[in-house]
ZABA-980502 format. One record per residue (C-alpha): residue in three letters; x negated, y negated, z negated. Coordinates in steps of 0.02 Angstrom, whole numbers, padded with zeros to 5 digits, always signed. Example, Ala and Ser with C-alpha at 12.3 -4.5 7.8 and 13.67 -1.06 7.14 Angstrom:
ala-00615+00225-00390;ser-00684+00053-00357;
//
This chain:
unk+00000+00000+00000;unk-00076-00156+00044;unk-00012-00315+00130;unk-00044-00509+00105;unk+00042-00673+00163;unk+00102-00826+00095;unk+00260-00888+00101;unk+00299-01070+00197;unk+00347-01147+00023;unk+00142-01116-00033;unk-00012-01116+00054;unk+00062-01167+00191;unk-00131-01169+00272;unk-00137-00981+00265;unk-00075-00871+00401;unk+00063-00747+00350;unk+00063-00578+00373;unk+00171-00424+00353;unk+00174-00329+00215;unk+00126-00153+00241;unk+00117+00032+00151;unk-00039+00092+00290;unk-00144+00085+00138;unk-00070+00234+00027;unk-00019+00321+00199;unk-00198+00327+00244;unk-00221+00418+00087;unk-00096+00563+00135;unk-00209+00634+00252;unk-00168+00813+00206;unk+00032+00790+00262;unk+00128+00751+00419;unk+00253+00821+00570;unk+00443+00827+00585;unk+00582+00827+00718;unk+00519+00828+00888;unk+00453+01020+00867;unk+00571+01074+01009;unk+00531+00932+01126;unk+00333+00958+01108;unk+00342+01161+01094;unk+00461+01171+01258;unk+00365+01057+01379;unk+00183+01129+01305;unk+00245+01299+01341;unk+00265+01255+01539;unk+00113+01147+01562;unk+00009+01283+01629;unk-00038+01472+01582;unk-00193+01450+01507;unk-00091+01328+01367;unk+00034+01442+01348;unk-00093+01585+01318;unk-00185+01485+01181;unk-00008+01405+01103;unk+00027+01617+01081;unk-00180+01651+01004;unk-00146+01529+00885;unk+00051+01590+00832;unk-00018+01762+00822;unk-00156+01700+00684;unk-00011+01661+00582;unk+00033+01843+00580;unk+00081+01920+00383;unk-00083+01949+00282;unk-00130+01860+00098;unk-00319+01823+00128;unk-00389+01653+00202;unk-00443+01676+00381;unk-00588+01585+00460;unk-00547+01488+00589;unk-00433+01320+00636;unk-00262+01228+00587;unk-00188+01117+00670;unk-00067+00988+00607;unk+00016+00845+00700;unk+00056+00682+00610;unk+00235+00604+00607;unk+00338+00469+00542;unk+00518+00452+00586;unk+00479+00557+00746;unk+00340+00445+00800;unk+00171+00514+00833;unk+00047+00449+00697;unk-00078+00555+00693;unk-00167+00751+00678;unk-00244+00841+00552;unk-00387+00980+00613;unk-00426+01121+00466;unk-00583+01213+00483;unk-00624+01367+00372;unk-00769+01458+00348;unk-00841+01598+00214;unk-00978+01538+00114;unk-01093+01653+00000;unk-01002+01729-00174;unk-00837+01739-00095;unk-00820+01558-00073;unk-00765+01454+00083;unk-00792+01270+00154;unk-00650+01181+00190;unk-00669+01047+00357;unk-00507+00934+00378;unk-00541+00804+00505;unk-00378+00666+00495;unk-00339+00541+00629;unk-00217+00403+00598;unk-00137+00277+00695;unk-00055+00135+00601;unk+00015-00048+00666;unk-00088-00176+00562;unk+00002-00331+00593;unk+00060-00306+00766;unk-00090-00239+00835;unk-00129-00028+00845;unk-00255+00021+00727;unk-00355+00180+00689;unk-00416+00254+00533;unk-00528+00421+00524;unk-00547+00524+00377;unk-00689+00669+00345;unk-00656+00798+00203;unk-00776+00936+00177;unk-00736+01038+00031;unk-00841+01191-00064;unk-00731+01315-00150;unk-00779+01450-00268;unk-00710+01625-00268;unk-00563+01587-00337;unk-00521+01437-00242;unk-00594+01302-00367;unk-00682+01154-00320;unk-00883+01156-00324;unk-00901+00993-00235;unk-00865+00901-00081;unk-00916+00755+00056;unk-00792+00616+00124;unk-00804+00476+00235;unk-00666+00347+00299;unk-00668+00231+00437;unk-00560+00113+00481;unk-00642-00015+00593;unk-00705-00137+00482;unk-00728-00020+00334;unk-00869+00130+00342;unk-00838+00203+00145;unk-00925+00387+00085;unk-00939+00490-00047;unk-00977+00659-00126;unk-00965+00729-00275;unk-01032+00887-00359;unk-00939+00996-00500;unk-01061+01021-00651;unk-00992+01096-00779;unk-00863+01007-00877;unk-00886+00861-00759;unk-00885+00782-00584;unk-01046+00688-00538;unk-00981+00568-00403;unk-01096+00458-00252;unk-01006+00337-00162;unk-01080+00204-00051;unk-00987+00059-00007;unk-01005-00128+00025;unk-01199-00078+00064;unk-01215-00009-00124;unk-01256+00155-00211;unk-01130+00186-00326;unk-01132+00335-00454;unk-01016+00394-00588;unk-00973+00527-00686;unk-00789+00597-00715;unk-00740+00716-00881;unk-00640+00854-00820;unk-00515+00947-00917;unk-00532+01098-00816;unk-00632+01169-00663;unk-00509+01086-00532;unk-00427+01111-00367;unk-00428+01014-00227;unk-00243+00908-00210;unk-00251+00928-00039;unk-00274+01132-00013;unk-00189+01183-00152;unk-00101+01331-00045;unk-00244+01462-00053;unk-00232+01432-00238;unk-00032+01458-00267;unk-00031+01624-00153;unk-00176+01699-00258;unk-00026+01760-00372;unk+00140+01809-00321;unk+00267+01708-00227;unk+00379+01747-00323;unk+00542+01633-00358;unk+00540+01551-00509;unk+00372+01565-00544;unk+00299+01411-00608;unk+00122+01362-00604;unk+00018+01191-00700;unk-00132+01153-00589;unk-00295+01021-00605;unk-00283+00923-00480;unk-00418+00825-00415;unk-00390+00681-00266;unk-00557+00636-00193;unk-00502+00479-00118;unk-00409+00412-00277;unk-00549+00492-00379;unk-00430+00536-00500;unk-00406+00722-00604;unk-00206+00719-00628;unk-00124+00900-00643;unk+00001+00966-00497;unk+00172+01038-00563;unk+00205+01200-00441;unk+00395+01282-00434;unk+00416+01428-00319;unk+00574+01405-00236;unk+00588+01565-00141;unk+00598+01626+00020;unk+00629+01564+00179;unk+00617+01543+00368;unk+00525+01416+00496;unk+00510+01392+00691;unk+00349+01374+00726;unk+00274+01353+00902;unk+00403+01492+00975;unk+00417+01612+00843;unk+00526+01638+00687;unk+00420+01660+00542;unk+00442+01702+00344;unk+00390+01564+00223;unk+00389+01525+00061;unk+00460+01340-00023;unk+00373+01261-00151;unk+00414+01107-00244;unk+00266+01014-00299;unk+00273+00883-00450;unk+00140+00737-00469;unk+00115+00572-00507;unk+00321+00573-00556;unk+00336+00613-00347;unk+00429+00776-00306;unk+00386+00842-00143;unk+00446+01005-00060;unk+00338+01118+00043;unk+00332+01276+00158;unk+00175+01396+00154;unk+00142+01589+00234;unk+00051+01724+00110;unk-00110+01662+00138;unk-00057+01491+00079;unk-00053+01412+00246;unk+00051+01232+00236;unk+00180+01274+00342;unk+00298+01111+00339;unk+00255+00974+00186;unk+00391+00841+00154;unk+00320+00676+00084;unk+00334+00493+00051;unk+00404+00354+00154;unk+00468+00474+00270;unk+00315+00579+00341;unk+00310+00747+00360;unk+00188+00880+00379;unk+00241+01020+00507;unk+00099+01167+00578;unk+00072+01176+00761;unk-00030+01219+00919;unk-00193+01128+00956;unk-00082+01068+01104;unk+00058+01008+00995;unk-00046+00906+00871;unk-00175+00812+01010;unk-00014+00781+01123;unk+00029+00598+01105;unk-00103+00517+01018;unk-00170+00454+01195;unk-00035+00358+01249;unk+00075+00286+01089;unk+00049+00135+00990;unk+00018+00133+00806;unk+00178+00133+00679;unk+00202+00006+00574;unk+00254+00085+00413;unk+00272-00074+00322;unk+00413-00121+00422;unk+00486+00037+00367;unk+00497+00004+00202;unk+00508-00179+00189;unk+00689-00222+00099;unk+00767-00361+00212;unk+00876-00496+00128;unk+00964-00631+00153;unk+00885-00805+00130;unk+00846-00884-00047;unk+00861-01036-00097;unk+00727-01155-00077;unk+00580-01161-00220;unk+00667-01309-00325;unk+00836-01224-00322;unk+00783-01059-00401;unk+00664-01147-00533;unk+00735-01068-00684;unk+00845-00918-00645;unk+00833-00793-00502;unk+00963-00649-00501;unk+00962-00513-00380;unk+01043-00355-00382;unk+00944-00190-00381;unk+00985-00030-00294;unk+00933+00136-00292;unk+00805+00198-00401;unk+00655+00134-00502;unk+00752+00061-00648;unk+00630+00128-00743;unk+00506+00003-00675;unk+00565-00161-00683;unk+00593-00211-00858;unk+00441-00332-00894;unk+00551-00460-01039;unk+00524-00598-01057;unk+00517-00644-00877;unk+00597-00506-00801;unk+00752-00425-00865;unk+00873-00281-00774;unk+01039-00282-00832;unk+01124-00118-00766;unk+01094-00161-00582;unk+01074-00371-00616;unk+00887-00405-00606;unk+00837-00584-00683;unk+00694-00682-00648;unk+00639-00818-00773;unk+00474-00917-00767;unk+00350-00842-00883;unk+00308-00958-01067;unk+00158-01047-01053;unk+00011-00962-01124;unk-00140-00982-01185;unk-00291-00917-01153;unk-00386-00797-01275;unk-00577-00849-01342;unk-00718-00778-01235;unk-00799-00650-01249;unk-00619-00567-01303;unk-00646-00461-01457;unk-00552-00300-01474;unk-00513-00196-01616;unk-00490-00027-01611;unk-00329+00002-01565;unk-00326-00108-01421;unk-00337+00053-01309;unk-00228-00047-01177;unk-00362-00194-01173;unk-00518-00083-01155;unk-00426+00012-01014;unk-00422-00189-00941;unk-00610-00200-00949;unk-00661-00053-00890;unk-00768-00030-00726;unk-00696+00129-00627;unk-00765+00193-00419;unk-00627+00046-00360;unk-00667-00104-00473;unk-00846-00089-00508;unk-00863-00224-00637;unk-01005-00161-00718;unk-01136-00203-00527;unk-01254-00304-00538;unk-01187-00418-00390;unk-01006-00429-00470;unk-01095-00496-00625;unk-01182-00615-00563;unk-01043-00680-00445;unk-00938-00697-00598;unk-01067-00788-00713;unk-01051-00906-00556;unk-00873-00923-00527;unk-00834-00947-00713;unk-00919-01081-00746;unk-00908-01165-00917;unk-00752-01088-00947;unk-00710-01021-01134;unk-00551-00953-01126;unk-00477-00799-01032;unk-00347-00906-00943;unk-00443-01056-00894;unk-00588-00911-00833;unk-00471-00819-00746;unk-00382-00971-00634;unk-00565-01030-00594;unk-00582-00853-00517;unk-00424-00860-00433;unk-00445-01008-00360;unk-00617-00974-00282;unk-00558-00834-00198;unk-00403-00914-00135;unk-00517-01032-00054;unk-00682-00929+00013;unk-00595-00749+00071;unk-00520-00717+00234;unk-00358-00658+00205;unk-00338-00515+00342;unk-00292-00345+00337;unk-00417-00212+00331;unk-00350-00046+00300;unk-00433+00108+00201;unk-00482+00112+00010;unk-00503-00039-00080;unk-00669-00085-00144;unk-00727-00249-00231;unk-00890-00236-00181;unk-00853-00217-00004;unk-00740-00366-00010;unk-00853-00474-00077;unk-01005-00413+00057;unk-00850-00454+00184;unk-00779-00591+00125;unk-00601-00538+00181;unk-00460-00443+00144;unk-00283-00404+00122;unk-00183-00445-00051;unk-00256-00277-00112;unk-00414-00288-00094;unk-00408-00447-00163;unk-00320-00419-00324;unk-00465-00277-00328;unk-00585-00395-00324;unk-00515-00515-00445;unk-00497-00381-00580;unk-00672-00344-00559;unk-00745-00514-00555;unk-00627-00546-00720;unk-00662-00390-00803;unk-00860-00423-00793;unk-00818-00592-00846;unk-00724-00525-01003;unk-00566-00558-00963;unk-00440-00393-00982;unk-00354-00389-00802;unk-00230-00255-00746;unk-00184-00226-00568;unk+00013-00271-00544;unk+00106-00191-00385;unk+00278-00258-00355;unk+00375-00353-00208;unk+00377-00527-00144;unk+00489-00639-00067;unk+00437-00687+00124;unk+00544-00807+00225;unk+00455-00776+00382;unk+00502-00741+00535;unk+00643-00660+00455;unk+00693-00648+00268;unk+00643-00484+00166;unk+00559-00413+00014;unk+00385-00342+00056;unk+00267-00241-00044;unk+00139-00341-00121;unk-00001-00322-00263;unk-00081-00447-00392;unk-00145-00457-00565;unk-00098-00474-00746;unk-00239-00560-00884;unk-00230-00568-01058;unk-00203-00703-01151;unk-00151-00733-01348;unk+00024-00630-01362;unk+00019-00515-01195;unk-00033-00551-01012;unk+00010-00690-00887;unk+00017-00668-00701;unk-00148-00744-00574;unk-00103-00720-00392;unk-00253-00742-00320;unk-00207-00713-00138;unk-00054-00841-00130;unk-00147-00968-00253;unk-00027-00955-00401;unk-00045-00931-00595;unk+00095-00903-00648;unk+00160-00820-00494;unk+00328-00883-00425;unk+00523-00800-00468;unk+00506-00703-00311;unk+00366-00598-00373;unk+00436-00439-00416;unk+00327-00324-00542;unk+00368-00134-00545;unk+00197-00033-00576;unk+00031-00105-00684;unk-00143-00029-00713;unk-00262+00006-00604;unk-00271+00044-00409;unk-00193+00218-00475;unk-00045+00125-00537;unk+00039+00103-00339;unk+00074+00309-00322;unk+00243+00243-00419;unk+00276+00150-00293;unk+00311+00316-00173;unk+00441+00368-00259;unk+00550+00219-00232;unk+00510+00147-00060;unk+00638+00157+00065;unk+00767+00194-00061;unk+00797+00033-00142;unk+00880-00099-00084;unk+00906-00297-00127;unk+01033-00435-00132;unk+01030-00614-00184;unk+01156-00652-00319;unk+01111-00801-00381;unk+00978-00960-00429;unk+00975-01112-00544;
//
């Protein structure tokens, strides 16, 4: 999730932009397909003999058997039957009974009206019995080159990442030896498919860099078309991150047909069926998907004090943030935040102030603790003494020295700064990390906004949260404003992690101007 822009009332200087949700699709690299199966299967089969010949090779290696099989998967990438990308598996035996895992992605996304292209490398050492003993992963997305790798020792994860021209290590405590989020199949059919059989798994995500644990219900048995054949398969409902998502895998664990987010679905196929396409169609913007159109507010003056809208669908559970934001059964009010006041620096925290030491802390996203942030915030904060006055001083550096453009891939605030641009994401990224090595405790906030232009709608939009005495006041750093405007709509806070709740709810909410004062 990722988009910027300002809105006509404020920095009217700046260049808006659409909002956008490319960022967390690029992360679903492991998912995809849907709908046009027919269409592509039917007119594959008749291209020519020596197609059709490899289309049946490659629905005969899908044949009944329980162990992993060397060799290639294919998956294409779909979003509301629009080609938007493939996913090639590659499998191999390694020595002890392991295997490496290749998954080469290609995505193509709409960035702001023009097609753009994002690659993703995965290779992935498993032991024996499927767990993870390290792996290797790049990303490119034009502008952005990022890579890492990461080795399993022990009771932790040893992690190298370079980005933004830096070396950056860190080490990860993990609960358990963990599985890969993205091939947990060969794991689930290592026992029996067998309905009702439930399953807790450690889940690791190398491109969040986070160990969460993977809920996994067998559903039971059931039946898929796949590239001319009718074939046995087996649903599974995954739970993580609060996101339920339903899946389709063979006895050797195969993924079948995933069901995901924001409408993309992943669906097995032909080497045919996945490359046809992606030569000829544009990108898909996916943050026109789930943008929530509205109709026109009231200007900035007439909405100064009260903004009601009414919420739909789910994510209730999000959006109560009093004083300033209050949800009254499906009657959301807006209210300017109190004035606050900044907290002495260097903030000192007592024990129990587990929430502010989370807000300090440097992670593989928001690397607070380089040597370049440092320095850059030592700079930018000036003679500042308070959190507040530290923080807006920040802000409004980087309101006035990025280039506010979208760029796609992971985040990184040491990238940004070696760029010098970015998209409301990566900004807010960089802000936390510049405030965080500054002292100040600064949570990423992920929310909607209000954009005017060129039509009225709600668009998915990120900023940041720093304390002050009593709580935490809003700094956006991308549209200039501290506190940030009644049109600023907060649903998920923390760090970059903190957007996954955002997955759960877009494209299934809806909103409607009630009324302003």
């Amino acid at each position: 999730m990722s988009q910027r822009g300002a809105p006509s009332e404020a920095v009217a200087s700046r260049p808006t932009g659409r909002a956008g949700a490319e960022q967390r699709a690029a992360r679903i690299w492991d998912v995809i397909g849907l709908l046009t199966l027919a269409l592509f299967a039917t007119t594959l089969w008749t291209m020519n003999r020596g197609a059709s010949r490899r289309v049946e090779a490659e629905a005969a290696a899908l044949a009944p058997g329980a162990e992993i099989r060397a060799g290639d998967e294919w998956i294409g990438l779909y979003f509301q039957d629009r080609k938007i990308g493939l996913t090639r598996i590659t499998k191999a035996p390694d020595e002890g009974g392991g295997w490496t895992f290749r998954v080469h992605s290609t995505l193509k996304l709409d960035t702001l009206g023009v097609a753009a292209q994002a690659e993703l490398d995965l290779r992935a050492r498993l032991g024996a019995t499927r767990a993870l003993r390290g792996f290797e992963l790049a990303l490119r997305t034009g502008a952005q080159d990022f890579r890492g790798e990461g080795t399993v020792e022990g009771d932790a994860l040893r992690l190298l990442l370079n980005t933004g021209g830096e070396r950056i290590e860190r080490t990860l405590p993990l609960p358990a030896p963990p599985v890969l989020r993205d091939l947990l199949g060969p794991v689930i059919a290592q026992g029996p498919l067998t309905p009702g059989r439930r399953l807790s798994l450690p889940g690791f995500d190398p491109w969040t860099l986070s160990a969460t644990p993977v809920e996994i219900e067998i559903i039971g048995p059931d039946t898929l078309v796949l590239m001319g054949q009718t074939l046995p398969a087996t649903r599974i409902r995954q739970r993580l991150d609060g996101l339920t998502l339903d899946a389709w895998i063979n006895e050797r664990g195969e993924m079948l047909r995933q069901e995901l987010p924001l409408g993309l679905v992943a669906l097995r196929q032909s080497e045919e069926e996945a490359r046809w396409g992606m030569a000829d169609e544009g990108g898909v913007s996916l943050a026109d998907a789930v943008e929530l159109p509205v109709a026109p507010l009231p200007p900035p003056d007439a909405r100064a004090r009260r903004l009601v809208l009414r919420w739909r669908g789910p994510g209730q559970d999000l959006l109560a943030a009093p004083p300033a934001q209050i949800l009254e059964r499906e009657r959301l009010v807006r209210t300017p935040e109190p004035p606050a006041t900044g907290r002495p620096l260097p903030v000192r925290l007592e024990a129990q102030d587990t929430e502010l030491a989370a807000a300090l802390r440097a992670d593989g996203v928001v690397q607070a603790d380089h040597k370049k942030i440092r320095e850059r915030a030592r700079m930018l904060q000036g003679d500042a003494r308070d959190t507040l006055t530290a923080a807006r001083a920040i802000a409004t550096a980087l309101h006035r020295e990025l280039r506010f453009e979208r760029r796609g891939g992971l985040p990184s605030a040491l990238e940004t700064l070696e760029s010098g641009a970015g998209d409301c994401t990566e900004v807010s990224v960089l802000f936390a990390a510049l405030a965080r090595a500054a002292g100040i405790p600064t949570r990423l906030v992920f929310g909607l906004v209000y954009k005017p232009e060129p039509t009225p709608r709600f668009a998915w939009h990120a900023w940041n949260e720093v304390a002050v005495e009593g709580g935490f006041v809003s700094v956006d750093a991308t549209w200039g404003q501290s506190p940030v405007d009644l049109t600023h709509i907060a649903l998920a806070r923390g760090d970059f992690r903190a957007q996954i709740d955002l997955l759960r709810i877009m494209g299934h909410v809806s909103l409607e101007f009630v009324e302003a004062e």
